[in-house]
Steps between C-alpha positions, in 0.01 A plus 500: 500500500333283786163327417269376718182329344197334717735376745380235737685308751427291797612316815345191649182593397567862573450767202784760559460684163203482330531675104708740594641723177869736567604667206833700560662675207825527444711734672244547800508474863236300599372532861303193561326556845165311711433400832691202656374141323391704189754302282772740452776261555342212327443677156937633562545103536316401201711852283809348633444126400461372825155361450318379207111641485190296530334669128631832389808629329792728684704628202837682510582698192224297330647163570355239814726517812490179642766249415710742277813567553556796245207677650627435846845622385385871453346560841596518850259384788581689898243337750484612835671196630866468329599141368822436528728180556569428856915535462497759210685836525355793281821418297360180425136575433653752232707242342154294487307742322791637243516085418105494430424826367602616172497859565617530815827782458777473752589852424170610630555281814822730540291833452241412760781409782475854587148498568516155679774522762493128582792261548459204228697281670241495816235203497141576417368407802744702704336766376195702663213477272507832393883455404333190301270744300802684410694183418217422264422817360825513407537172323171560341597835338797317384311278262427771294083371516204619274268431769533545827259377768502604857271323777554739845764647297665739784390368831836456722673788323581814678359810398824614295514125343171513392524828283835399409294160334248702331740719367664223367205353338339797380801580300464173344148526389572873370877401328396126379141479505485241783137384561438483934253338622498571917262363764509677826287651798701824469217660280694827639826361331304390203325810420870674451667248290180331256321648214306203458252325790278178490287505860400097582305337706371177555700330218357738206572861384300775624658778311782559309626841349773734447548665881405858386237386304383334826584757688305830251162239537507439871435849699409565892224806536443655780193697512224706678143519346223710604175342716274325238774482221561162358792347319506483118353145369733274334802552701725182543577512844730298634505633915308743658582632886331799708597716773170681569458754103846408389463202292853346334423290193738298297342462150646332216535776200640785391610759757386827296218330367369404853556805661341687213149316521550498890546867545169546271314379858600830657741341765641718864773324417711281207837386496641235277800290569755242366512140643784294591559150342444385847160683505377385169597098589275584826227629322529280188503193717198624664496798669438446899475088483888582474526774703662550845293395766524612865408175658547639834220733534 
């Protein structure tokens, strides 16, 4: 559904993605996360038709984004700071988007009152901003898109808004096949609501995978080998930490097939957990450089 292909872009002089490749299929929900400056917001500007690339192609349903209106048309764009016109009331930002967009249903507008408990008549920038998310959420949903793209998606919203909003979406993606594509820091949030993730960094693509593909070749070990005893050769480790025998490793594999060739070394001791999203990003970004440090000791 969304195509990304060698991907470059720059400003004054500046290369802010360099080749990057996104493919999202159809009916996903992409989590598209990286460290701050990795491009994350850039490549959602060039998917919404914001910018044009440098070289590359950013397809849609197979067909170029920039300066097309029917492609445009079928998707919705939420970035973390809301546009709206300096005198409009949600009323009126409505009326915009039912005049510009095809799809957008007024009946659904109706439905999703309930869930959005916000005066039209009030001006948008009366509003708080996360009663601005709602405003726009709201509107959004309205339209009816095929693609939906969320930059900082949630940030303002109380806790209650924000499952309300996933809800909301998820039912979408699982009733109309609606394609997500969401940015955010909230790799906690993410890992509940995505079954696809692309990590970034840098303006390219480090990884991208299903999430419990990701998650079944990513495993933490925690282990205890006997004086003398070595690690098996060819293991792809990714971070390695001791506390005096106990050694925690995070390889890159197969969990049963790790623990398998690791417990032919005899161990005291062998344990083998799941990581987080947040832990594989860490780890995938690399490892310590990344890590937490205690500057004041």
């Amino acid at each position: 559904m969304i195509e990304v292909k060698e991907l470059h872009k720059s400003f004054d002089g500046f290369e802010a993605l360099r080749g990057l490749n996104i493919h999202v299929p159809r009916g996903a929900v992409y989590g598209l996360v990286g460290p701050n400056g990795a491009g994350k917001s850039t490549v959602i500007r060039h998917l919404a038709g914001i910018f044009r690339q440098d070289s590359g192609e950013v397809l849609i349903g197979g067909e170029p984004v920039y300066e097309n209106p029917a492609v445009k048309a079928k998707l919705a764009y939420i970035p973390d700071d809301i546009f709206y016109f300096g005198a409009a009331t949600i009323r009126d930002m409505k009326n915009l988007y039912r005049a510009m967009i095809p799809t957008f249903s007024e009946e659904r507008f109706e439905k999703l009152r309930e869930a959005f408990p916000l005066d039209e008549k009030r001006a948008m920038r009366r509003l708080s901003k996360g009663m601005q998310k709602q405003a726009t959420f709201w509107i959004a949903l309205s339209c009816c898109p095929e693609v939906i793209l969320l930059d900082e998606p949630v940030d303002g919203l109380d806790p209650v808004m924000r499952r309300q909003v996933w809800s909301l979406l998820l039912q979408d993606v699982a009733e109309r096949g609606t394609t997500v594509l969401v940015s955010s820091h909230n790799l906690r949030e993410l890992e509940d609501v995505c079954d696809h993730v692309g990590i970034m960094d840098k303006g390219r693509m480090l990884l991208e995978r299903p999430l419990a593909a990701l998650q079944e070749n990513t495993v933490k070990i925690q282990l205890a080998l006997p004086d003398g005893v070595e690690l098996p050769e060819g293991l792809d480790i990714l971070h390695e930490t001791r506390t005096g025998r106990l050694r925690q490793l995070i390889l890159r594999g197969n969990g049963e097939e790790l623990t398998a060739r690791l417990s032919a070394c005899n161990p005291f001791f062998l344990d083998a957990l799941p990581l987080s999203l947040e832990e594989i990003f860490i780890y995938e970004l690399g490892g310590e450089d990344h890590a937490i440090k205690n500057i004041l000791l």
